[in-house]
N, C-alpha and C positions, 0 to 999 in steps of 0.2 A: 355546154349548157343545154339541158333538155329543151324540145321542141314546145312552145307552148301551144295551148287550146284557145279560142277567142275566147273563152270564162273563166275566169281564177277557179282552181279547182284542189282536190287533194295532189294532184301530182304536181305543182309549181307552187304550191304555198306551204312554207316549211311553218309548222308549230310546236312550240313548246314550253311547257310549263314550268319555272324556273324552282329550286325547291323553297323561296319565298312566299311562292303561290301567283307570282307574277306572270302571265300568258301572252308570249310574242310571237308573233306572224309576219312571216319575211315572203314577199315575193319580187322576182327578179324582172327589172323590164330595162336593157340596156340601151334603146331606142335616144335614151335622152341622159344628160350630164347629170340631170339632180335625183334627189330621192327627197319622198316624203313621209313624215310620221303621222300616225293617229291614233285615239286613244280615250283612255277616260279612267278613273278611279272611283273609287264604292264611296266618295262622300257627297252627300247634297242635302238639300232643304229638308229632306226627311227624317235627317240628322238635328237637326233644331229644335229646343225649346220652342214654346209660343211662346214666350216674353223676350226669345233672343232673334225671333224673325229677321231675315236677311245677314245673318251671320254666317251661312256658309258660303252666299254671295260674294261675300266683301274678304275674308280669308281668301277662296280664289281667286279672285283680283290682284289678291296683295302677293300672293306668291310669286308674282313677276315685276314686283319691287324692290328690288333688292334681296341678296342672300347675307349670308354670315360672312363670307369672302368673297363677294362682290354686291357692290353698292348698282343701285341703280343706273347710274351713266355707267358703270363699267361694265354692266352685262348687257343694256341699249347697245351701246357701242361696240360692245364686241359683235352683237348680232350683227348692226347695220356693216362695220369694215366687211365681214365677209357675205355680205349679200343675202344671211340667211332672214328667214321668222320663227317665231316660237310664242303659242299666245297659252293663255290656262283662262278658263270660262267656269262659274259654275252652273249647276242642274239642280235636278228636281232629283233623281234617284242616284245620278250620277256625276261627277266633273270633269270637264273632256279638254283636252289639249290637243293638239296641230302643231307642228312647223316645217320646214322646209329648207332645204340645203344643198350645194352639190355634195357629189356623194364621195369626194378625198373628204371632206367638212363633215361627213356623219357623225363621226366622233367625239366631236364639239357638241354638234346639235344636241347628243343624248347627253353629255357630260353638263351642259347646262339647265338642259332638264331634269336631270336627277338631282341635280342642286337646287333649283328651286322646289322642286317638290320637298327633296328630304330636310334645307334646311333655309328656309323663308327667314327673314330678319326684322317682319313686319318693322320697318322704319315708319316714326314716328309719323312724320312730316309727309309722306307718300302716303300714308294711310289715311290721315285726315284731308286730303286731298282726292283720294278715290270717295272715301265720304260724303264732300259735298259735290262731286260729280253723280252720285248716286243719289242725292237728296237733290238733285234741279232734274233727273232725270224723271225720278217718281212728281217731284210738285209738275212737272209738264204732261206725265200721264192724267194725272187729275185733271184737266182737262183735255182730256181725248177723247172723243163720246166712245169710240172701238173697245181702248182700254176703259172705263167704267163700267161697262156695258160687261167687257170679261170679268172684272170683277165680281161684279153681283151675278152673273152666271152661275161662276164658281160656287158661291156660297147656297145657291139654289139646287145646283145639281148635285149637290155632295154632301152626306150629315156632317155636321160641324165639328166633328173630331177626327172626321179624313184631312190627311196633309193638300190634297187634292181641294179642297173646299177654302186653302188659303188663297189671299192674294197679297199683290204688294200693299196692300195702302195701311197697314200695320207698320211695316218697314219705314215707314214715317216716321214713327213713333217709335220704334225701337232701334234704330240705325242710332241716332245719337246718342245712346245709351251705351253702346256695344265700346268694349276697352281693348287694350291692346293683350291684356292676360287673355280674355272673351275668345281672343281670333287664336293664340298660342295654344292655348287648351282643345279647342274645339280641334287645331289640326295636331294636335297630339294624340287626340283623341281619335279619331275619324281619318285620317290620311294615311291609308297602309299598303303596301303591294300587294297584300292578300288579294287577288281579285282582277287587281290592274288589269289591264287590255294596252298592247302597245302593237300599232301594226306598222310593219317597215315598206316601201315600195320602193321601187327606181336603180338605179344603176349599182349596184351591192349584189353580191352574191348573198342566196338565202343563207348560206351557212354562216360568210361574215355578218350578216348583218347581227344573227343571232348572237355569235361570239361578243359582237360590240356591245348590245342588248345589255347580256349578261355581266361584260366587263364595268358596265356603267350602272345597275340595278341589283347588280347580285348577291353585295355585303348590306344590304339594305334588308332588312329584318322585323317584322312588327305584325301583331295578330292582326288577325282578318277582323273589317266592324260589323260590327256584329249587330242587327236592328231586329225590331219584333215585327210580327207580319205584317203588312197593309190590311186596315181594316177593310170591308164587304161596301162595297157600295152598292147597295140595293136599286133596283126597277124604280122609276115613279111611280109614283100611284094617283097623281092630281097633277092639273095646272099647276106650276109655280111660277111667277109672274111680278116682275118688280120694274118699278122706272126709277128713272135717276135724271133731274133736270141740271143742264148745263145753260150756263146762260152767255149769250153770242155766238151760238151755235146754228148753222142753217139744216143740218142733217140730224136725224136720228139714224141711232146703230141699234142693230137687231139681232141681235143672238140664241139663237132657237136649239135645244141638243138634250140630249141624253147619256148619261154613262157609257162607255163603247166598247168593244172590246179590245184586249190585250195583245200586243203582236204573238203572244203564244197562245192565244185560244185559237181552239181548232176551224171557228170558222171565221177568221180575220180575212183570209184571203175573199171566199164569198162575201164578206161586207163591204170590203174594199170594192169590190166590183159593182156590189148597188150603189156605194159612194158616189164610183166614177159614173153610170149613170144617173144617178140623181145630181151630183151638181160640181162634178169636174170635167167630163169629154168635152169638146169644141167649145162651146162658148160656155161654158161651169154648165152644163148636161141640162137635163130638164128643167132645173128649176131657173140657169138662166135663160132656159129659151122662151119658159112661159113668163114668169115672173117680171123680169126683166124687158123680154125685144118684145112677146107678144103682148104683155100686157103694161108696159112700161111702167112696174109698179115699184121699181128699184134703179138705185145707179149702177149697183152690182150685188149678183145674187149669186150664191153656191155654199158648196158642203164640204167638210174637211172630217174625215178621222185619223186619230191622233195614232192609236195601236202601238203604243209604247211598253214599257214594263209593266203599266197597271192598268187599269178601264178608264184609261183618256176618255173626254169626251169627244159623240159623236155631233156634230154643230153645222149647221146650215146659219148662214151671214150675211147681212144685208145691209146695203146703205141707202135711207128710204126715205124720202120727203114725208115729215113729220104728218101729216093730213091722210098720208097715204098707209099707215103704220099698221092698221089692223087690217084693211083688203089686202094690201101683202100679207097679212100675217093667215089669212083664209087662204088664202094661196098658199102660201108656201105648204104648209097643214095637208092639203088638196093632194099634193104633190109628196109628201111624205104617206098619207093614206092610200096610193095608187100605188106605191113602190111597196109598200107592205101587204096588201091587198091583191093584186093583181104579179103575174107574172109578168115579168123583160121580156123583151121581144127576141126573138134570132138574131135578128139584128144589130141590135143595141147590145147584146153581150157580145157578138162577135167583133164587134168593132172595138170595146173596151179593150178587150181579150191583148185583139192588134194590137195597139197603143201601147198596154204597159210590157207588150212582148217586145215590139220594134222598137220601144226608146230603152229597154237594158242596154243595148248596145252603146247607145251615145254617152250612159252613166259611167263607161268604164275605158270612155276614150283618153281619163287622164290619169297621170298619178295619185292625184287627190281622188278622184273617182272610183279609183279602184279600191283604196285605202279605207275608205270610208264604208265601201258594200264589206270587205274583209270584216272590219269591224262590227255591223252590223251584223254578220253572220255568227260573229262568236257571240258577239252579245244577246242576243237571241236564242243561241244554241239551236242554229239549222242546220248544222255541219257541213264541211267544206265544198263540198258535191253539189249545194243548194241549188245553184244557178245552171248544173248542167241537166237537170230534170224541173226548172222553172217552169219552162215553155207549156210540157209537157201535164204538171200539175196545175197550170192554170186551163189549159184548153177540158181537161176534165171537170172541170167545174160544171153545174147544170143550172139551169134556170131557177128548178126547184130549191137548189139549195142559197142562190143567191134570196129570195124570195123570203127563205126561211131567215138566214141570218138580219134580213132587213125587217121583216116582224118579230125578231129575238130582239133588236136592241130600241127599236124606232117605235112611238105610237102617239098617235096624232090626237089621242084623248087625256095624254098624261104626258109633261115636259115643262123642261127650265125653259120659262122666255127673259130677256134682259132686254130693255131698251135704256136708251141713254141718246139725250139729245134734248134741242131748245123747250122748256116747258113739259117738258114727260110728265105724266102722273100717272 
């Protein structure tokens, strides 16, 4: 067995492209009895009708309900005798799956995965059961002030024919509607190995693992799905601004953002970095230390960017005593105009820099850990090496260009605001 590197890299990560169009990645770590899977296929939300909203939800759901040759108790129960797990989730661009096993058990694990992918049995009775799990889950988002609050975001920060601009509260209304042809079609349609992503890790040699890969995905056959681009989500050009009253609610939610960029635009890493200064380092970065401790105008205050496959947005969150809603909301603003405005300090980038350099290491203390960055890497297209010139392409980053990417996406005269909470207007 080669000697490994601390970083998964091209010399310990075996890949290959199966000729279904299927993409496996095996890496070997003998340390431990199990191995883990991870993964994702080309179907999601993007795949949907608007009148069939939450249909590619509730399809991946259902796939671990029963197959054509194993019913539900029989593929639960075969997982739980041997100690493994195996889930399937859907997405927004894509549907990702996990499980886990020792690693004599790989063989199962993938055998029962490719059965429910290739051949789901959507059961009647399971299905309308996922159903009204997912219809008490949406009636309890409806009052969430968080979730509301993202809703009307969404529809603010995105023209209304971006998939990006949905949210669930449609899935209300169209969840009981959806049939059991509805979820067959759609994964006939849409669930293909073209594209697949499956990464292997733990106690398997790369080469077995890919053999088993292969043995368990390889008579599986079906076009690539095939989607039209993602439309443009343009700059704002104005406030856009909505409230949403909940009633018996003591908090309002605050959701402040703009379009953001893409994990492949060239300056995602520079944004991420004025992210983590503005509002994730030590206590969520500037804007929890002023917002927040200094000026105690929130319960919690900070900035997330999403940097996904499309222009996620970028959002600053807050949860605000209703009275207090719009001097946080100068605030925060304040604090978005200084970052766009004004260069970082030496300081404050060096210290970011730190953090997301010293905590790689902790992301890839497990199997899952590992499995997941693998993933990430293909899915992204960073190629295999990513991680051993990480360090190296983050510490080049400059002030200037952080600066720049935070006035490319961020502007404190034009943005989606959403509140949601007791009496909003």
């Amino acid at each position: 067995m080669p000697a490994l590197t601390s970083f998964p890299n091209s010399a310990d990560i075996a890949r290959e492209v199966l000729p279904n169009g299927m993409i496996v990645l095996a890496r070997e770590n003998f340390t431990s009895k199990a191995v883990v899977i991870s993964g994702s296929f080309t179907a999601g939300s993007l795949d949907e009708a608007e009148p069939q909203q939450g249909l590619s939800g509730l399809m991946a759901a259902s796939l671990m309900r029963g197959t054509l040759s194993r019913d539900f108790d029989m593929l639960h129960e075969t997982l739980e005798s041997m100690g493994m797990s195996l889930g399937i989730g859907g997405g927004t661009h894509t549907s990702s799956f996990g499980g886990k096993s020792l690693a004599e058990d790989l063989p199962l694990l993938l055998e029962l995965l490719s059965d429910a992918l290739r051949n789901p049995a959507f059961p009647e009775a399971q299905v309308e059961r996922l159903r009204g799990e997912i219809l008490t889950g949406l009636k309890i988002r409806q009052q969430d002030t968080r979730a509301v609050a993202g809703e009307a975001f969404r529809a603010l920060c995105y023209p209304k024919d971006h998939p990006y601009s949905r949210g669930s509260a449609a899935e209300f209304e169209t969840i009981p509607t959806l049939t059991l042809d509805d979820l067959r079609e759609f994964h006939r349609a849409h669930v293909s190995p073209h594209g697949m992503i499956l990464v292997i890790v733990g106690a398997v040699a790369r080469e077995d693992a890919i053999r088993l890969a292969r043995e368990a995905f390889g008579d599986w056959t079906l076009p690539a799905n095939i989607r039209a681009p993602l439309p443009a989500a343009p700059a704002l050009d104005a406030p856009r601004r909505e409230s949403r009253a909940l009633s018996g609610k003591s908090q309002s939610d605050v959701i402040l953002g703009w379009p953001g960029p893409s994990r492949a635009a060239l300056d995602y890493h520079p944004a991420n970095l004025a992210n983590m200064v503005l509002g994730v380092f030590g206590m969520m970065g500037r804007l929890g230390k002023v917002v927040r401790e200094d000026q105690g105008l929130a319960y919690h205050c900070g900035s997330r960017i999403s940097g996904g496959h499309g222009p996620g947005p970028w959002q600053i969150t807050a949860g605000v005593n209703p009275a207090n809603v719009d001097t946080a909301l100068a605030s925060m603003l304040h604090e978005v105009e200084r970052i766009t405005d004004d260069l970082v300090s030496e300081n404050e980038l060096a210290d970011v820099k730190a953090n997301l350099i010293g905590r790689l290491p902790l992301n890839l203390e497990s199997n899952e850990g590992v499995a997941g960055t693998i993933q990430s890497i293909e899915t992204y297209g960073l190629g295999l090496d990513y991680l051993l010139g990480y360090a190296e392409m983050l510490n080049a980053i400059t002030r200037e260009q952080v600066q720049a990417a935070a006035h490319r996406y961020l502007n404190p005269r034009a943005y989606a605001l959403a509140i949601a909470g007791p009496g909003a207007a």
